[in-house]
GUDRENDREN-577697 format. One record per residue (C-alpha): residue number from 1; residue in one letter; z, y, x. Coordinates in steps of 0.25 Angstrom, whole numbers, always signed. Each point is the difference from the previous one (the first is absolute). Layout:
// residues N
+-----+--------+-------+-------+-------+
! num ! residu !     Z !     Y !     X !
+-----+--------+-------+-------+-------+
! NUM !      A !     Z !     Y !     X !
...
+-----+--------+-------+-------+-------+
END
This chain:
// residues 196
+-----+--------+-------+-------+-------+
! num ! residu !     Z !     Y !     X !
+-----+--------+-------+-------+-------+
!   1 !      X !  -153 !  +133 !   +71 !
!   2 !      X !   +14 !    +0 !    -7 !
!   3 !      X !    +2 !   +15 !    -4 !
!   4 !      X !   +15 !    +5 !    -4 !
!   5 !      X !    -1 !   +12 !    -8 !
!   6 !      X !    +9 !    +7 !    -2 !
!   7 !      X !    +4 !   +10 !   -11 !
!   8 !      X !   +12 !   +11 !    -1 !
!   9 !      X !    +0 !    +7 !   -11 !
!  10 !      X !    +9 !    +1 !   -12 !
!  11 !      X !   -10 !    +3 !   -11 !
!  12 !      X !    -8 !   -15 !    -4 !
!  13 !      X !   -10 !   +14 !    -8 !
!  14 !      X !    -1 !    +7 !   +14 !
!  15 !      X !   -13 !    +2 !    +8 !
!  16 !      X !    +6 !    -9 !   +12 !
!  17 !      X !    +0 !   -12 !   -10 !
!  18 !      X !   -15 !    +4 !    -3 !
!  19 !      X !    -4 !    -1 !   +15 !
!  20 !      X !    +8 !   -12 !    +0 !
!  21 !      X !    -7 !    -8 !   -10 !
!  22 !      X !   -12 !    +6 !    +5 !
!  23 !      X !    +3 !    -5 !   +16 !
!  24 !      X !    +4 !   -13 !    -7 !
!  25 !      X !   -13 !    -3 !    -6 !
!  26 !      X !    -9 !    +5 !   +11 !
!  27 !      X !    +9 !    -9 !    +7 !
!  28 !      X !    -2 !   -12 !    -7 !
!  29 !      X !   -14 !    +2 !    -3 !
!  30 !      X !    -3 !    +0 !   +15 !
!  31 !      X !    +8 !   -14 !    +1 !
!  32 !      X !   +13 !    +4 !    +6 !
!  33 !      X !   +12 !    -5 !    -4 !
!  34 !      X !   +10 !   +12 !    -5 !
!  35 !      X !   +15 !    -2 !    +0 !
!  36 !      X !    +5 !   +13 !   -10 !
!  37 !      X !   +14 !    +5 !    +3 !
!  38 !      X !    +3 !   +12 !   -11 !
!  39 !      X !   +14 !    +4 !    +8 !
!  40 !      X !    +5 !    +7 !   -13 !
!  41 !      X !    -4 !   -11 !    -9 !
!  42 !      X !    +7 !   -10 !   +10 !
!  43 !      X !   +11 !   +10 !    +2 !
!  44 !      X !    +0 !    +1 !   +13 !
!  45 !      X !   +14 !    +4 !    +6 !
!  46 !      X !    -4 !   +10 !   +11 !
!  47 !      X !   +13 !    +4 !    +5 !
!  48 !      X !    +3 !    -7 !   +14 !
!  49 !      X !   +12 !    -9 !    -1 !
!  50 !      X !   +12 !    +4 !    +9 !
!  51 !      X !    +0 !   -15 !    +6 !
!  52 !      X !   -15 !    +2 !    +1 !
!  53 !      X !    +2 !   +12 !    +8 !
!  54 !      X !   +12 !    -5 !    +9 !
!  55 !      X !    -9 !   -11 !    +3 !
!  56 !      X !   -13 !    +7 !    +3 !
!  57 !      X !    +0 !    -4 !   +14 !
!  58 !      X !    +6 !   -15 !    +0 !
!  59 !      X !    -9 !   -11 !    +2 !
!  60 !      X !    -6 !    -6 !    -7 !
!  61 !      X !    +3 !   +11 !   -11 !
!  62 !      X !    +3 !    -4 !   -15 !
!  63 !      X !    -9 !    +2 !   -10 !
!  64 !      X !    +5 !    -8 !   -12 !
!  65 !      X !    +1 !   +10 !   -10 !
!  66 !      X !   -15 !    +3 !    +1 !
!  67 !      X !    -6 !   -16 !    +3 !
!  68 !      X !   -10 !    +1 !    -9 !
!  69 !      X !    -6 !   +15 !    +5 !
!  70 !      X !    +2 !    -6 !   +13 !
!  71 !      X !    -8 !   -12 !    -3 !
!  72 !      X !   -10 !    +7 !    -8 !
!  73 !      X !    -4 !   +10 !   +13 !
!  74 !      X !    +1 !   -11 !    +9 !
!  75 !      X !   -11 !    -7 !    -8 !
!  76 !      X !   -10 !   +12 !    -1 !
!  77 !      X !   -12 !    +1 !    +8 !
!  78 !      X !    +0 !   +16 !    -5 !
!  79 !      X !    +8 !   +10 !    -7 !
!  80 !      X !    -5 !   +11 !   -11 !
!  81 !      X !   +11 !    +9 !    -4 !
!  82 !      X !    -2 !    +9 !   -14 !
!  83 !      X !   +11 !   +12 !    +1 !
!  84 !      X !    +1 !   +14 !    -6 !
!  85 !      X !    +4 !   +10 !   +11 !
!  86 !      X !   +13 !    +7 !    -4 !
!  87 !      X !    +4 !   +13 !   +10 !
!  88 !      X !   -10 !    -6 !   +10 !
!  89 !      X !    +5 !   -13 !    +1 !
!  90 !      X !    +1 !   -15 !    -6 !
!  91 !      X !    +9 !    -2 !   -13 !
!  92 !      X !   +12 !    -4 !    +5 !
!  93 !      X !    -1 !   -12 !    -6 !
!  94 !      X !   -12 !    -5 !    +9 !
!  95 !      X !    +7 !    +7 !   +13 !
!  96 !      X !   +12 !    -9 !    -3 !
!  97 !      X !   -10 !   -13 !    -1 !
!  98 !      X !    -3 !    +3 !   +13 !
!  99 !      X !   +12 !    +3 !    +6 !
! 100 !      X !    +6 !   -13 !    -5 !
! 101 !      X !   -13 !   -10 !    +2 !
! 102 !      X !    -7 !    +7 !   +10 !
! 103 !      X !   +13 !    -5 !    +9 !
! 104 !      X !    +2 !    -7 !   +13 !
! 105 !      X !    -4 !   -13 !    +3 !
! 106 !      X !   -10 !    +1 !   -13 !
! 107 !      X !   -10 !   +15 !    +3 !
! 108 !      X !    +5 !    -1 !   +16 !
! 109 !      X !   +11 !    -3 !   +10 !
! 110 !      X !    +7 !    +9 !   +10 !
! 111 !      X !    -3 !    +0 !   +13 !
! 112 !      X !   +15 !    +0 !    +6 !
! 113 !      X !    -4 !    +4 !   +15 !
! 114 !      X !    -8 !   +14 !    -6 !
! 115 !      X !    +3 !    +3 !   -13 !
! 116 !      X !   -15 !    -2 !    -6 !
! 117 !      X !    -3 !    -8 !   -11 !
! 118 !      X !    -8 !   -11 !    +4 !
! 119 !      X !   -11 !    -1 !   -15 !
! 120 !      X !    +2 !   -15 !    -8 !
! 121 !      X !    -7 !    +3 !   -13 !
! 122 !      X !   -13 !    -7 !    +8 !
! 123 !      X !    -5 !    -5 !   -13 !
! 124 !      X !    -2 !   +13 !    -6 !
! 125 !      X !   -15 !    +2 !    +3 !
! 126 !      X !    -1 !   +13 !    -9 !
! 127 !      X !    +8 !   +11 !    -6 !
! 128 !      X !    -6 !   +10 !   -11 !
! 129 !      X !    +8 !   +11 !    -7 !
! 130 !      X !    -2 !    +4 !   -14 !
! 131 !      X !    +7 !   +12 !    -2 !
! 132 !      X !    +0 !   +12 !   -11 !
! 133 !      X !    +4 !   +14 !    +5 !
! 134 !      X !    +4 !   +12 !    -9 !
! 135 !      X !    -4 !   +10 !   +11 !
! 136 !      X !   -14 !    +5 !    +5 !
! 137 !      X !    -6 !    -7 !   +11 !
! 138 !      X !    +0 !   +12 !    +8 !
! 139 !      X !   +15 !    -2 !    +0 !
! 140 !      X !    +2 !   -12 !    +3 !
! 141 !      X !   -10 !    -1 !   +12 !
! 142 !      X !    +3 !   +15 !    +6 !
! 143 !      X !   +15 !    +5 !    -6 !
! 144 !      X !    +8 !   -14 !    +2 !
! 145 !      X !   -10 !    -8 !    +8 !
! 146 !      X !    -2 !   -12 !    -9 !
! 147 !      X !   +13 !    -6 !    +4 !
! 148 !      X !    -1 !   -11 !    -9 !
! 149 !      X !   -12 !    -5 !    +6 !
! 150 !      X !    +6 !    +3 !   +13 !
! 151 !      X !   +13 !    -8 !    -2 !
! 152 !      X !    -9 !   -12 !    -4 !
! 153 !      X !   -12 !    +1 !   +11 !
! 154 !      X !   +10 !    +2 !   +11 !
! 155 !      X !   +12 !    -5 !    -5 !
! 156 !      X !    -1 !   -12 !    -8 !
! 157 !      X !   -14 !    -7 !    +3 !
! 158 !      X !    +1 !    +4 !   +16 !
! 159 !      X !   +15 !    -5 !    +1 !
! 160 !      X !    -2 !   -13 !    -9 !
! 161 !      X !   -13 !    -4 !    +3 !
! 162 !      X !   -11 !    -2 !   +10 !
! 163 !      X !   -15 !    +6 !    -4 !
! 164 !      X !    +1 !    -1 !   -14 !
! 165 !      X !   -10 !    +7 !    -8 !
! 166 !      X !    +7 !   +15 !    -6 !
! 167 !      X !    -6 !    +9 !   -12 !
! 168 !      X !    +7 !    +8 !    -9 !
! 169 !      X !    -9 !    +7 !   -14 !
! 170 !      X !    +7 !   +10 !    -6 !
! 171 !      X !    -1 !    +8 !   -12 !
! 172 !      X !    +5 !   +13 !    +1 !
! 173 !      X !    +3 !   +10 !    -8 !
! 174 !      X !    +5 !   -10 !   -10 !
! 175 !      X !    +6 !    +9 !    -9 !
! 176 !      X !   -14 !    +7 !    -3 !
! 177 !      X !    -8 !   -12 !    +0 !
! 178 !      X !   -12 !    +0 !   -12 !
! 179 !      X !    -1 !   -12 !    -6 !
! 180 !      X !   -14 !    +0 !    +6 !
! 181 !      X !    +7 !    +2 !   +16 !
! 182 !      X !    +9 !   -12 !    -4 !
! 183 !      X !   -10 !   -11 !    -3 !
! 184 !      X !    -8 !    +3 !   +12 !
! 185 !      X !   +10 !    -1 !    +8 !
! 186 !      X !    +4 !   -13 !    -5 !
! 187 !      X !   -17 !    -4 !    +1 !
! 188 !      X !    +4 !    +5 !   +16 !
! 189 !      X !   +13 !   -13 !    -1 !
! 190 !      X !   -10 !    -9 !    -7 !
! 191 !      X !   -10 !    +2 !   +12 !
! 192 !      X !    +9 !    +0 !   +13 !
! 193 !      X !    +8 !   -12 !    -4 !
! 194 !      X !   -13 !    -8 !    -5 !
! 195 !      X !    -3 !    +3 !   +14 !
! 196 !      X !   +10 !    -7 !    +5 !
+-----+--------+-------+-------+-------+
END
């Protein structure tokens, strides 16, 4: 398979590049071809254009100003995500990557007569989320109702694509994390991704 991985985080020392390198080589090592996009190293713009929003809904839509993101999606057989969550949520840099690629005509069409979305991202076979969270994961799950897996499982993956395989491994309680909690939960991305 052809995996883009994607990394948003600022800090090249962070944990998220660790787990990327670590995705990355599990990856490779199980044969797959991985495409690495390091949205701050690339600096990523993830401000929404005022032409790209006035022209959100014309047909075909334009997406010059991100071809190659575009091209790289479109050319994935899955997608694995590495992000820390800030306030319970993606950086804003990797919600703006989807709010400008993840646009009409490239993740999904609009279905004029009924307002759905009709899914166009049917390359996309699989989608894993590796993602940091300073809280607890009593938290998360039972105080603010993991609204990052949320947005992804029933949002992103069900409106783009069609039965693509979802998993999201998180490490919680980042901020506490031993040294000892940290390398296992990086053993836990070696295994599932070899897996793939």
């Amino acid at each position: 398979m052809r995996i883009l991985l994607v990394l948003a985080h600022p800090l090249p020392e962070s944990f998220a590049a660790s787990v990327t390198r670590t995705a990355r080589e599990a990856l490779e090592a199980s044969g797959h071809a991985v495409d690495l996009v390091d949205l701050y190293d690339q600096n990523f713009d993830p401000r929404l254009s005022e032409a790209e929003r006035r022209a959100y809904f014309d047909m075909p839509y334009g997406t010059s100003e991100v071809a190659d993101m575009v091209a790289r999606l479109k050319a994935a057989d899955g997608l694995v995500l590495v992000f820390p969550q800030w306030w319970f949520n993606f950086p804003a840099i990797l919600k703006g990557f989807f709010d400008r690629v993840f646009a009409p005509g490239v993740a999904f069409t609009h279905d004029a007569a009924g307002g759905r979305i009709v899914p166009e991202l049917t390359n996309i076979r699989l989608l894993y989320a590796l993602t940091t969270t300073g809280s607890p994961w009593w938290l998360v799950h039972f105080y603010m109702g993991n609204p990052v897996r949320r947005l992804l499982k029933r949002g992103i993956a069900s409106f783009c694509s069609k039965k693509l395989v979802f998993r999201m491994l998180s490490l919680h309680d980042m901020d506490r994390a031993t040294e000892a909690r940290r390398k296992a939960h990086l053993e836990r991305v070696r295994k599932a991704l070899a897996a793939i």
